[in-house]
PAZALO-628206 format. One record per atom (N, C-alpha, C, O): atom name; x, y, z; residue number from 1. Coordinates in nm, 2 decimals, always signed. Layout:
N
+----+--------+--------+--------+-----+
: at :   east :  north :     up :   i :
+----+--------+--------+--------+-----+
: CA :      X :      Y :      Z : NUM :
...
+----+--------+--------+--------+-----+
This chain:
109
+----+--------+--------+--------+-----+
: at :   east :  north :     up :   i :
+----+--------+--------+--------+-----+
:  N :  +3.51 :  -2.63 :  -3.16 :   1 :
: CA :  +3.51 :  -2.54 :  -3.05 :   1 :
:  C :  +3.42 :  -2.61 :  -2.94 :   1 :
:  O :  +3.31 :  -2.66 :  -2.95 :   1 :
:  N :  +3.50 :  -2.60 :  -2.83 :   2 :
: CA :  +3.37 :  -2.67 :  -2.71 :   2 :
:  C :  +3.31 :  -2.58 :  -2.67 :   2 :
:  O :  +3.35 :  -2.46 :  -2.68 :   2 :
:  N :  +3.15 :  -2.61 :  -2.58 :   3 :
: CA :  +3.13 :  -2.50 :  -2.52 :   3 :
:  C :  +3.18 :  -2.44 :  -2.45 :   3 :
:  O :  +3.11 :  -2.34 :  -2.42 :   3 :
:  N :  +3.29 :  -2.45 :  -2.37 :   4 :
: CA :  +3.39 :  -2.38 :  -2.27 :   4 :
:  C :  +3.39 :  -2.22 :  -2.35 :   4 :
:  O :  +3.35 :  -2.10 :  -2.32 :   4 :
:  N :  +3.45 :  -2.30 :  -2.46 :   5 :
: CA :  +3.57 :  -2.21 :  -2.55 :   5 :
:  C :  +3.46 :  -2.11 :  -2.59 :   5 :
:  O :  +3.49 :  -1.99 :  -2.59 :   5 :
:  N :  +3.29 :  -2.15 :  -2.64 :   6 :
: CA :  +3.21 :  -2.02 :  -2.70 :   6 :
:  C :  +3.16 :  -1.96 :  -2.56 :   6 :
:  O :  +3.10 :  -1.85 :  -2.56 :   6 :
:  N :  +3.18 :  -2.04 :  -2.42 :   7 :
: CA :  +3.11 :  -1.93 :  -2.28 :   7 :
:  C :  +3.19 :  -1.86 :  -2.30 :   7 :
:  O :  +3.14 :  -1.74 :  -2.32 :   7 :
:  N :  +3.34 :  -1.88 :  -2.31 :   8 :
: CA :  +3.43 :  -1.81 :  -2.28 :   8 :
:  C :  +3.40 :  -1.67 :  -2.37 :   8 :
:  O :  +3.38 :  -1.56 :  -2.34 :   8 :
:  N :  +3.43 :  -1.73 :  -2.52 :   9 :
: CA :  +3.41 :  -1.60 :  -2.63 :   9 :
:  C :  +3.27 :  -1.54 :  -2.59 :   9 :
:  O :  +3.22 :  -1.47 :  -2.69 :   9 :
:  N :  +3.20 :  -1.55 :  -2.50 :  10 :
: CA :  +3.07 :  -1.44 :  -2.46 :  10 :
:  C :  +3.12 :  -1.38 :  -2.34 :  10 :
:  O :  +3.05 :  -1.29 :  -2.30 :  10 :
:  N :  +3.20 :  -1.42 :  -2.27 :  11 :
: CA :  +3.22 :  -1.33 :  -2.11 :  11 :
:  C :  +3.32 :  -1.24 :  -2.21 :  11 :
:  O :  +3.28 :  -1.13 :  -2.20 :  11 :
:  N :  +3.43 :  -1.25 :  -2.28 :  12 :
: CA :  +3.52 :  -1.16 :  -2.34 :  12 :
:  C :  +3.44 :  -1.05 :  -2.41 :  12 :
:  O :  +3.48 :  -0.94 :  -2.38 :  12 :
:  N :  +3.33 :  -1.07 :  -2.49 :  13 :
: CA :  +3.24 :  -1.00 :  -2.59 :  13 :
:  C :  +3.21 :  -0.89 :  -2.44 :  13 :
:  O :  +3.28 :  -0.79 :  -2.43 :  13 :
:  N :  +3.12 :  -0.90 :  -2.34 :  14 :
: CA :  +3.06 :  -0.84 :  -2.25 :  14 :
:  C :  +3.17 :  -0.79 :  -2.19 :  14 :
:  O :  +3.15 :  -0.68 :  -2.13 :  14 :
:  N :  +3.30 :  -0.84 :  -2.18 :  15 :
: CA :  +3.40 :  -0.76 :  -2.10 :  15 :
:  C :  +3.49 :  -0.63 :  -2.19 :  15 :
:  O :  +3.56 :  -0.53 :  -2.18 :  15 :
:  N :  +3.44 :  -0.69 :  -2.27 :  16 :
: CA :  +3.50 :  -0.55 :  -2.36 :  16 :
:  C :  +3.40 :  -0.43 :  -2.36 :  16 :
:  O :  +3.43 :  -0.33 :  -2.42 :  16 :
:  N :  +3.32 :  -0.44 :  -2.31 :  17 :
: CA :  +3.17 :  -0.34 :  -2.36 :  17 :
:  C :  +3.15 :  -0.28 :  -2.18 :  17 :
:  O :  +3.05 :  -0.22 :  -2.14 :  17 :
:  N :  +3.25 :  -0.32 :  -2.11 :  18 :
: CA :  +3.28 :  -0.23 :  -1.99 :  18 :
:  C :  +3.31 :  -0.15 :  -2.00 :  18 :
:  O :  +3.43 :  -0.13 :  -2.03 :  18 :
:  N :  +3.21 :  -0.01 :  -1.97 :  19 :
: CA :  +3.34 :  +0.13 :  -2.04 :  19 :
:  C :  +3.44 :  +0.17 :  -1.95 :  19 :
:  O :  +3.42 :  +0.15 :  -1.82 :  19 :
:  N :  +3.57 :  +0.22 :  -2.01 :  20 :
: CA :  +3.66 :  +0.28 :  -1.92 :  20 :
:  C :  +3.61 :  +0.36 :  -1.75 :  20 :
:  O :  +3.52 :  +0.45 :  -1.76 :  20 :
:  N :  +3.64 :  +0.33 :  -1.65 :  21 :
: CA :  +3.65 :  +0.39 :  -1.54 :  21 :
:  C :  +3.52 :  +0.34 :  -1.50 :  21 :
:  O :  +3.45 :  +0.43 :  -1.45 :  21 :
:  N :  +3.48 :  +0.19 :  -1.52 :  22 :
: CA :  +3.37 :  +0.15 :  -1.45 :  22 :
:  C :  +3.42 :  +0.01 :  -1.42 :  22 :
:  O :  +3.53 :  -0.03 :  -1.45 :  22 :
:  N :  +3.30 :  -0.08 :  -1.33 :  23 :
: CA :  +3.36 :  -0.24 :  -1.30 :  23 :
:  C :  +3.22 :  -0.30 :  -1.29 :  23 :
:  O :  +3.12 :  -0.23 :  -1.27 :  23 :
:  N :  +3.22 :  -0.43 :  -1.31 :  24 :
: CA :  +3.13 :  -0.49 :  -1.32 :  24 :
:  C :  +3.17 :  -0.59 :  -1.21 :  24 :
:  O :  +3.28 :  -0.57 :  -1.15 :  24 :
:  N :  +3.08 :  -0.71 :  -1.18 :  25 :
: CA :  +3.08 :  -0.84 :  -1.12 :  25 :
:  C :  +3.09 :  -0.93 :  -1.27 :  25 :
:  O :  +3.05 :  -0.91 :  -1.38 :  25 :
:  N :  +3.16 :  -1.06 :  -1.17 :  26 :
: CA :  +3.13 :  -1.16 :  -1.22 :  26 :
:  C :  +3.00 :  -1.27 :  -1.25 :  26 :
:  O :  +2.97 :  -1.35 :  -1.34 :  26 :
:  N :  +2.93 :  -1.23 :  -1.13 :  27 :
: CA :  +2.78 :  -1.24 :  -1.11 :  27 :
:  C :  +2.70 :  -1.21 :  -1.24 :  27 :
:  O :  +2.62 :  -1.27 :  -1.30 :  27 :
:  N :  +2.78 :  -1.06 :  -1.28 :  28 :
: CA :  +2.66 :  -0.98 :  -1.31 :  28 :
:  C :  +2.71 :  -1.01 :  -1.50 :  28 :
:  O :  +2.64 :  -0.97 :  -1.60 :  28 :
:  N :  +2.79 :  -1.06 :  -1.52 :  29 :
: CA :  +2.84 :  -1.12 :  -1.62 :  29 :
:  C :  +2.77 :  -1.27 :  -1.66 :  29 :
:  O :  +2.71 :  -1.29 :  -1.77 :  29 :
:  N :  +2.78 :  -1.35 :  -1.57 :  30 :
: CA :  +2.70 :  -1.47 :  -1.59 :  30 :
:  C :  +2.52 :  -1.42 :  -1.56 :  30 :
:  O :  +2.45 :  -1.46 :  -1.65 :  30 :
:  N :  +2.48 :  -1.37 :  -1.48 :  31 :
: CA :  +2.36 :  -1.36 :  -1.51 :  31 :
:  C :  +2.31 :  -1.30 :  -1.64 :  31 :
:  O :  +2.20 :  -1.33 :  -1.69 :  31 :
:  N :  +2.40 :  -1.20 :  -1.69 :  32 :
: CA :  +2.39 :  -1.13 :  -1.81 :  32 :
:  C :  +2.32 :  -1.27 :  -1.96 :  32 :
:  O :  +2.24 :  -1.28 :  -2.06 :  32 :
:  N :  +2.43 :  -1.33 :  -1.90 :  33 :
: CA :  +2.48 :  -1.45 :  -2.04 :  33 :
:  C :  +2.40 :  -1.56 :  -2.00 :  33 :
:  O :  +2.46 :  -1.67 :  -2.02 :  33 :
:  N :  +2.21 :  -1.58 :  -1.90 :  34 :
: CA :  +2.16 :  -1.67 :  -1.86 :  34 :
:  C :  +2.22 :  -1.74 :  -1.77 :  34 :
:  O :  +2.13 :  -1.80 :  -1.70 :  34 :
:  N :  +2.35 :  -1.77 :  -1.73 :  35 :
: CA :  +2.40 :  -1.86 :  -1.64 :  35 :
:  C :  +2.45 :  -1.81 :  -1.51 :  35 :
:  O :  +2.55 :  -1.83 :  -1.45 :  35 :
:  N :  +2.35 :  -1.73 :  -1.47 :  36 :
: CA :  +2.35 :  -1.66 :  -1.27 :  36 :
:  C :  +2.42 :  -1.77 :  -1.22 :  36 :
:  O :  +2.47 :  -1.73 :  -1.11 :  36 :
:  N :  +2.44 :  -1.90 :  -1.24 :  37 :
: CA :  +2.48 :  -1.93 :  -1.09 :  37 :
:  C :  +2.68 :  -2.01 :  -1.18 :  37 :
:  O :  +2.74 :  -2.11 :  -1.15 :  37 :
:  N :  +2.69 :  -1.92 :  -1.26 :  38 :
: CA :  +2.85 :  -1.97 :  -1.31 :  38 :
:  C :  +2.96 :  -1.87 :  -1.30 :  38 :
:  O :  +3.05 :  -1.87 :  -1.39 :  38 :
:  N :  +2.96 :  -1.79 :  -1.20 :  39 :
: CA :  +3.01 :  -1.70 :  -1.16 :  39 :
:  C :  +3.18 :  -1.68 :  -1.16 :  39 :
:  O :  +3.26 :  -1.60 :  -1.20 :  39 :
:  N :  +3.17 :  -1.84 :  -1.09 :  40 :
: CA :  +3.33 :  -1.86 :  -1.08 :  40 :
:  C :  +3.36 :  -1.92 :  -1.25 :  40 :
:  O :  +3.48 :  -1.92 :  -1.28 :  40 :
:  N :  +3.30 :  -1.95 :  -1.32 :  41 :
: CA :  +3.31 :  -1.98 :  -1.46 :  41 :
:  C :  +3.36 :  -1.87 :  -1.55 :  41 :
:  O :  +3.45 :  -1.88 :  -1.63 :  41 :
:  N :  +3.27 :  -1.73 :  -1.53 :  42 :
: CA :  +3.32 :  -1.63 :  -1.58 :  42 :
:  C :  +3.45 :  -1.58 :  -1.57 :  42 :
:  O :  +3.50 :  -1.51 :  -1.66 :  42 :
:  N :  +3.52 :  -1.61 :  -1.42 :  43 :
: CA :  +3.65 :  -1.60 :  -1.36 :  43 :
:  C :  +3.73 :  -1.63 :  -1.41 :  43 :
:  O :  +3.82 :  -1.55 :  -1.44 :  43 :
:  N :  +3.74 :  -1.80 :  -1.45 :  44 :
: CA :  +3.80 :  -1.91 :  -1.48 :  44 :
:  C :  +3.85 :  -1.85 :  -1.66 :  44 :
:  O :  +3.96 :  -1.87 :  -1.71 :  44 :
:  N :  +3.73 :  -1.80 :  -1.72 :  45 :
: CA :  +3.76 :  -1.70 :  -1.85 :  45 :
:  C :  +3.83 :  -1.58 :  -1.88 :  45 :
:  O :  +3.92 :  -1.55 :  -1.96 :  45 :
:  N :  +3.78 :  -1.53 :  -1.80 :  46 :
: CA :  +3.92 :  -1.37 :  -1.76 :  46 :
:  C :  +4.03 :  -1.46 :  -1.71 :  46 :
:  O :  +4.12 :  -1.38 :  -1.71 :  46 :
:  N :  +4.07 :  -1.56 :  -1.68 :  47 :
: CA :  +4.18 :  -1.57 :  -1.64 :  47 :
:  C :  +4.25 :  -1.61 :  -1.75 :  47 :
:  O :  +4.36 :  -1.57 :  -1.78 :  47 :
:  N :  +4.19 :  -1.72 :  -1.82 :  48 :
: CA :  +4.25 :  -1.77 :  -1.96 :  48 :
:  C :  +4.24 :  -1.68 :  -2.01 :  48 :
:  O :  +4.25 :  -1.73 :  -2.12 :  48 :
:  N :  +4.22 :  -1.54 :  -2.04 :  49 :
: CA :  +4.21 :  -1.42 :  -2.10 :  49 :
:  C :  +4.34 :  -1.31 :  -2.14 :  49 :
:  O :  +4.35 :  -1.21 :  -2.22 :  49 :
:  N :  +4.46 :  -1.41 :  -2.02 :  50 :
: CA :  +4.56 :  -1.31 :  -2.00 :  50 :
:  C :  +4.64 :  -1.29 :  -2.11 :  50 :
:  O :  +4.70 :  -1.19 :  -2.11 :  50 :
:  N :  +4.66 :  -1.35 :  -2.17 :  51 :
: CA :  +4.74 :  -1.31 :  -2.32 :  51 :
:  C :  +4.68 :  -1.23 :  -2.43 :  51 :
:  O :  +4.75 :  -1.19 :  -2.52 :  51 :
:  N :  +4.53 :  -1.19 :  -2.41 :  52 :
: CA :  +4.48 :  -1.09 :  -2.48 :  52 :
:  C :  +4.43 :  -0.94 :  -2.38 :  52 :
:  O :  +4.38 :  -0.91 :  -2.28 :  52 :
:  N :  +4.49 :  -0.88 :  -2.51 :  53 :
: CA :  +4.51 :  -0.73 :  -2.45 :  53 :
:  C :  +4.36 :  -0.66 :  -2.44 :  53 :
:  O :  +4.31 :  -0.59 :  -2.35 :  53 :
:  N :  +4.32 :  -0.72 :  -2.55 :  54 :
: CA :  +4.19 :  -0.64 :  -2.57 :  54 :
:  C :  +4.08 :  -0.66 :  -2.51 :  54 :
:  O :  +3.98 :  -0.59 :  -2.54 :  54 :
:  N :  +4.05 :  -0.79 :  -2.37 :  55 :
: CA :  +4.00 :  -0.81 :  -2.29 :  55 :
:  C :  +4.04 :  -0.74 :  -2.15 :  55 :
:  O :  +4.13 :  -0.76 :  -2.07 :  55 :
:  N :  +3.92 :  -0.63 :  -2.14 :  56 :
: CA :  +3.97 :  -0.54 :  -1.96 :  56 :
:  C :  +3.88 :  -0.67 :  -1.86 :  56 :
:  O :  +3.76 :  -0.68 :  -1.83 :  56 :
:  N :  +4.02 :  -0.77 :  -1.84 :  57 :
: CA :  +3.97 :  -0.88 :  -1.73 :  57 :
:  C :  +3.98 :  -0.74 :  -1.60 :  57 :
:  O :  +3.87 :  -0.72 :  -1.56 :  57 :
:  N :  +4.08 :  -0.67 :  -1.55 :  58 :
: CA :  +4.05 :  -0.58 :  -1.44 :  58 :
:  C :  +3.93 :  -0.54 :  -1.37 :  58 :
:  O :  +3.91 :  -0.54 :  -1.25 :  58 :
:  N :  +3.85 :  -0.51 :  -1.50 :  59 :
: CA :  +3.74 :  -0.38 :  -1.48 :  59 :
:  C :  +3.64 :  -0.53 :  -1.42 :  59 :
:  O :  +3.52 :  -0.50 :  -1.43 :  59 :
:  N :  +3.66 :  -0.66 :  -1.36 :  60 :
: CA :  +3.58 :  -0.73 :  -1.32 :  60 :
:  C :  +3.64 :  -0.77 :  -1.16 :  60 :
:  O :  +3.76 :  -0.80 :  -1.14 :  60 :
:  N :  +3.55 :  -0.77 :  -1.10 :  61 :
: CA :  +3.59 :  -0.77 :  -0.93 :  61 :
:  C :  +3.48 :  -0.84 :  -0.88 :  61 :
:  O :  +3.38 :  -0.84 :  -0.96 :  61 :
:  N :  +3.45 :  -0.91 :  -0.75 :  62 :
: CA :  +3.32 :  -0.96 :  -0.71 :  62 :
:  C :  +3.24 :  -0.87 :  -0.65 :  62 :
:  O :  +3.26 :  -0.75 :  -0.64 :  62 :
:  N :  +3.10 :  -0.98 :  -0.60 :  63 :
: CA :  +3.01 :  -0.89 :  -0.57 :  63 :
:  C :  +3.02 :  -0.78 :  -0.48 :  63 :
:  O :  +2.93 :  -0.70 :  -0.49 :  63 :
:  N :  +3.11 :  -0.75 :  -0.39 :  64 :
: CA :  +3.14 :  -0.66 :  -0.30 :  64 :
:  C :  +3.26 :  -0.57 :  -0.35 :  64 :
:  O :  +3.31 :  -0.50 :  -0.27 :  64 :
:  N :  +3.29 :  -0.58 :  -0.46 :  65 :
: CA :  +3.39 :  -0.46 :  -0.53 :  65 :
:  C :  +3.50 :  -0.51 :  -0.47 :  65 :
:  O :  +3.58 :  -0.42 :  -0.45 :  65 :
:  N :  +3.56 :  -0.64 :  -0.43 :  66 :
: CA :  +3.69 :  -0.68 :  -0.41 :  66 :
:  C :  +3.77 :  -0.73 :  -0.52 :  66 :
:  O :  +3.70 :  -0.75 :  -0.62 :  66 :
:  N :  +3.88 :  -0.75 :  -0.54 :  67 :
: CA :  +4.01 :  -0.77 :  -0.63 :  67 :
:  C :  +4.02 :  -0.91 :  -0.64 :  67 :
:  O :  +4.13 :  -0.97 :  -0.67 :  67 :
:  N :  +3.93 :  -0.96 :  -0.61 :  68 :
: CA :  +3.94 :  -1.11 :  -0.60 :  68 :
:  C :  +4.03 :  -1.21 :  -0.72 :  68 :
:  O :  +4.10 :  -1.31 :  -0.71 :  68 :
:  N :  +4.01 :  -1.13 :  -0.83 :  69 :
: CA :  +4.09 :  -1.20 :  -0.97 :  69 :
:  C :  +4.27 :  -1.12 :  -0.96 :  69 :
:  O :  +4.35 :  -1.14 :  -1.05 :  69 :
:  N :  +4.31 :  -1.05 :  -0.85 :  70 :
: CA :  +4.46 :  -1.02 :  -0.88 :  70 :
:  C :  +4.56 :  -1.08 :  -0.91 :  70 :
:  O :  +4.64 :  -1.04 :  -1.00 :  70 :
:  N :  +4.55 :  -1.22 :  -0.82 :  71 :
: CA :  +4.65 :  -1.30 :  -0.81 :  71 :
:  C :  +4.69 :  -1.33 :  -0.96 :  71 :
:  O :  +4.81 :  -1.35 :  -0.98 :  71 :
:  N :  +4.58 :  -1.34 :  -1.09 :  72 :
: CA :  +4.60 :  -1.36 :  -1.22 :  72 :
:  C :  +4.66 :  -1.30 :  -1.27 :  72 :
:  O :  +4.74 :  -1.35 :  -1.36 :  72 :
:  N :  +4.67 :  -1.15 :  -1.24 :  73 :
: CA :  +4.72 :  -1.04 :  -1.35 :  73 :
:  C :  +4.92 :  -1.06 :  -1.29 :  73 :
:  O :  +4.97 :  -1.08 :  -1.18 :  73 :
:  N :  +4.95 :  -1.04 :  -1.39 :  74 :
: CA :  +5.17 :  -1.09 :  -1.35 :  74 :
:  C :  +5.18 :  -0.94 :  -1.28 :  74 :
:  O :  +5.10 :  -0.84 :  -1.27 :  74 :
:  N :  +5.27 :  -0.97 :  -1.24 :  75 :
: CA :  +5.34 :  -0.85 :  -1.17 :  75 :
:  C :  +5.24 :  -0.79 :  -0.98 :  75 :
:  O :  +5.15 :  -0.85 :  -0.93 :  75 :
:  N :  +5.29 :  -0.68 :  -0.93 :  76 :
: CA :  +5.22 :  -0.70 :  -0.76 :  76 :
:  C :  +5.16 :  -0.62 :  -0.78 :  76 :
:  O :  +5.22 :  -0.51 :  -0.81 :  76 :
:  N :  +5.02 :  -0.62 :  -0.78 :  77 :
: CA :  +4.93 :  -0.50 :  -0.76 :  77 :
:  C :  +4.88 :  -0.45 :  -0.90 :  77 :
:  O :  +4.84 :  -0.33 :  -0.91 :  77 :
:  N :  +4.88 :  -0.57 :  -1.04 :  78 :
: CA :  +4.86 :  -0.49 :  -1.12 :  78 :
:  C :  +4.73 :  -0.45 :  -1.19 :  78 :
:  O :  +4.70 :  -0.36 :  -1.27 :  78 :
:  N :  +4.65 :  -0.55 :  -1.12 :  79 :
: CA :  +4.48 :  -0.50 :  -1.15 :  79 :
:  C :  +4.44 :  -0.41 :  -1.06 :  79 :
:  O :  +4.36 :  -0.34 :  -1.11 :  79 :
:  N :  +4.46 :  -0.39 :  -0.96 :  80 :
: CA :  +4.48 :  -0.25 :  -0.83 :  80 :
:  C :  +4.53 :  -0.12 :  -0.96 :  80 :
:  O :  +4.45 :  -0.02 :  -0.99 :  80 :
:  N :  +4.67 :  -0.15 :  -1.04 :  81 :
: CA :  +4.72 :  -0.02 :  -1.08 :  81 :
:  C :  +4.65 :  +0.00 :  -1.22 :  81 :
:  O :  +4.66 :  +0.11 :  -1.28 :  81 :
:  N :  +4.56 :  -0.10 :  -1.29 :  82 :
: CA :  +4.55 :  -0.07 :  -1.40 :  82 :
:  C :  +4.42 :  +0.02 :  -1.38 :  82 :
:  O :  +4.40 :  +0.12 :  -1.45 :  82 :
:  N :  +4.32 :  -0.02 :  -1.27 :  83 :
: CA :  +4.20 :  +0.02 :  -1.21 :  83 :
:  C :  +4.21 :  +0.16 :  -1.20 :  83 :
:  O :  +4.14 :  +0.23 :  -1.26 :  83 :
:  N :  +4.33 :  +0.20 :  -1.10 :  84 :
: CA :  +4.37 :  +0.33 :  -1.05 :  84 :
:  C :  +4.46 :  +0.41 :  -1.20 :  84 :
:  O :  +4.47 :  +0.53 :  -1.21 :  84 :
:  N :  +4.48 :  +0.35 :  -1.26 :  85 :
: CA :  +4.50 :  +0.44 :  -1.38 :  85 :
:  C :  +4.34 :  +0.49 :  -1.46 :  85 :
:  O :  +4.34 :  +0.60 :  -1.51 :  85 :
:  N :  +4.24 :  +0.41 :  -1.46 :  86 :
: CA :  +4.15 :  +0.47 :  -1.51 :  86 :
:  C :  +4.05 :  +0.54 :  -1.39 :  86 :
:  O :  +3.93 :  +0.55 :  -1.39 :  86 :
:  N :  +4.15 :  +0.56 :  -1.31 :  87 :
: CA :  +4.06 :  +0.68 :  -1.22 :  87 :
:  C :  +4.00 :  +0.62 :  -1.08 :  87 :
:  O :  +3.95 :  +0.68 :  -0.98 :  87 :
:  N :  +4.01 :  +0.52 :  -1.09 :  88 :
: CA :  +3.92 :  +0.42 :  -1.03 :  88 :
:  C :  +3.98 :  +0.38 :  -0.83 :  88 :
:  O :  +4.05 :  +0.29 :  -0.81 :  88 :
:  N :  +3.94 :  +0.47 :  -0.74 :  89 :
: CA :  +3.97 :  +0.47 :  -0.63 :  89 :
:  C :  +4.00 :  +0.25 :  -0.56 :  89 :
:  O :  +3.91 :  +0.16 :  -0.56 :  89 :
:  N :  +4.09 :  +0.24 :  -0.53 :  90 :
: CA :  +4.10 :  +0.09 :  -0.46 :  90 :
:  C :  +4.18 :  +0.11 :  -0.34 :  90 :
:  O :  +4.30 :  +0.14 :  -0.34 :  90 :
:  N :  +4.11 :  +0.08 :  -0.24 :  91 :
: CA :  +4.17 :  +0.09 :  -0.09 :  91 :
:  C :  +4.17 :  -0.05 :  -0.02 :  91 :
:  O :  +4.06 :  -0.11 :  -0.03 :  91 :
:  N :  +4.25 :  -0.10 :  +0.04 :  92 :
: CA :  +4.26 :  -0.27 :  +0.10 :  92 :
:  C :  +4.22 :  -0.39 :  -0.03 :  92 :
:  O :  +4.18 :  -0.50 :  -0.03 :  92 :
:  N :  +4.24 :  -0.30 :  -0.14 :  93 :
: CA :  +4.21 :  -0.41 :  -0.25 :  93 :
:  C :  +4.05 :  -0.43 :  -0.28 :  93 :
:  O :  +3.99 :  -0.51 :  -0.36 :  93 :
:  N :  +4.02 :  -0.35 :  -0.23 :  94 :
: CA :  +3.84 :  -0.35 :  -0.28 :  94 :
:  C :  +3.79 :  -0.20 :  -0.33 :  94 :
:  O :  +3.80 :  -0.11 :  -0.25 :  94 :
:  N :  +3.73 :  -0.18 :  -0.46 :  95 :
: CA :  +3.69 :  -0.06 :  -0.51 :  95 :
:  C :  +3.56 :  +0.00 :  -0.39 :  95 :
:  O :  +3.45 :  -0.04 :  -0.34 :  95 :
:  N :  +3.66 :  +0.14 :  -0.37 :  96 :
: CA :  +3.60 :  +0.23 :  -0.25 :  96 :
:  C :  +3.44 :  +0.29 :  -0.29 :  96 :
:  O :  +3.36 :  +0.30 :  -0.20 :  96 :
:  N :  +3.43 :  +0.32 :  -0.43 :  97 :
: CA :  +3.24 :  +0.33 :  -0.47 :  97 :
:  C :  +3.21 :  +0.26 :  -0.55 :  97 :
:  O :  +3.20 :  +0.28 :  -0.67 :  97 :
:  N :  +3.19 :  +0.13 :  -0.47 :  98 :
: CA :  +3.19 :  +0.06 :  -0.58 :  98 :
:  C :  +3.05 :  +0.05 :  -0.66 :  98 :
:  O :  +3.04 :  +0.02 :  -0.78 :  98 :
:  N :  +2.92 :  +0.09 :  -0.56 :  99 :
: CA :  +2.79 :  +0.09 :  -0.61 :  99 :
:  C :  +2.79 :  +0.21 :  -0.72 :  99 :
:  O :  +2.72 :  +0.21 :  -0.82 :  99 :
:  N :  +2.87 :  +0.32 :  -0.70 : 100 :
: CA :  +2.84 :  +0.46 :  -0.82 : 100 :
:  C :  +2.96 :  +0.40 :  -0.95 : 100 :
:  O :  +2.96 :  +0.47 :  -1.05 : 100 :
:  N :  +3.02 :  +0.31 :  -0.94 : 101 :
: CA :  +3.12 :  +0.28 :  -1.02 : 101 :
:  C :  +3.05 :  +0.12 :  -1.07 : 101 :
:  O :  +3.12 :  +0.04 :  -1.14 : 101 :
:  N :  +2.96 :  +0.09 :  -1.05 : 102 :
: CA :  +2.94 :  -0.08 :  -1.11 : 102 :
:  C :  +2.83 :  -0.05 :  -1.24 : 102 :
:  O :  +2.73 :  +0.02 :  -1.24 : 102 :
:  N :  +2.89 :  -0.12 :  -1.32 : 103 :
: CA :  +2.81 :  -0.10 :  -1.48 : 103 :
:  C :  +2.74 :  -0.25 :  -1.50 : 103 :
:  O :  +2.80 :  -0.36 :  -1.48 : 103 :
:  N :  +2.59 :  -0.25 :  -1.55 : 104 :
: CA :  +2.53 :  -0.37 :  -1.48 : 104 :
:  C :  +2.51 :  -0.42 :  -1.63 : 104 :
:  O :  +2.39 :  -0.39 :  -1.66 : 104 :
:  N :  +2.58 :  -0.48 :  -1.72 : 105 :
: CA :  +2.56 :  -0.57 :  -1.84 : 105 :
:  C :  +2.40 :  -0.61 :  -1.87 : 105 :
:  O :  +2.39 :  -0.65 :  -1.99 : 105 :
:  N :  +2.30 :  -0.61 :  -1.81 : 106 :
: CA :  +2.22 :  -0.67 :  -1.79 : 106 :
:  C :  +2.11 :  -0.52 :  -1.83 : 106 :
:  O :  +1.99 :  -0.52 :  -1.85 : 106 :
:  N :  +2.17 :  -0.43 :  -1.82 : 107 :
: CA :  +2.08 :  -0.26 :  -1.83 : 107 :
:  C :  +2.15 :  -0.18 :  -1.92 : 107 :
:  O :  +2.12 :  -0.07 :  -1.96 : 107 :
:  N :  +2.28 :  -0.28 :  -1.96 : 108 :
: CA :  +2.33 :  -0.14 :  -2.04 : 108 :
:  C :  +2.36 :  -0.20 :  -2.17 : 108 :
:  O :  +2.41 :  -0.12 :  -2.25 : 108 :
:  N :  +2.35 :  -0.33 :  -2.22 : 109 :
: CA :  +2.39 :  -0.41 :  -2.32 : 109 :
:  C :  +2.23 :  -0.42 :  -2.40 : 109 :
:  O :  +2.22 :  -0.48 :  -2.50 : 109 :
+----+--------+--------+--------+-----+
């Protein structure tokens, strides 16, 4: 296993432990896991992630509550609809509260 493959299996562990109808950063994932400045790293993980169901890559957006990871999820608008299925308001593609809606790995793990 390289270390890619065990960062990876720790951004998945922390993405699962996002509870329903909340979102986190990517930021706030790598700072979680010591590595604050691998942000787009954590990304690059949720995206190799897409063939597992049991990873909510969605419930992760950047630091300003944008949809920045969409383009990964198949189909148009499907991290927008998976969001808004768990309740989760998204307008212009950025989560509308996103400060009462962000779950901070770092306080709640």
């Amino acid at each position: 296993m390289s270390s890619n493959d065990n960062f990876f299996e720790k951004v998945y562990e922390v993405a699962r432990k996002i509870p329903y109808g909340r979102v986190t950063s990517y930021g706030a994932i790598a700072k979680y896991l010591g590595a604050a400045r691998s942000a787009r790293m954590v990304g690059w993980a949720l995206n190799a992630s897409s063939t597992d169901d049991t990873v909510p890559a969605h419930r992760v957006v950047n630091r300003n509550g944008i949809l920045t990871g969409k383009h990964h999820f198949s189909g148009i608008n499907l991290m927008q609809q998976l969001l808004e299925n768990e309740g989760i308001k998204v307008k212009n593609l950025q989560v509308v509260d996103f400060e009462s809606l962000f779950w901070d790995p770092s306080k709640n793990l």
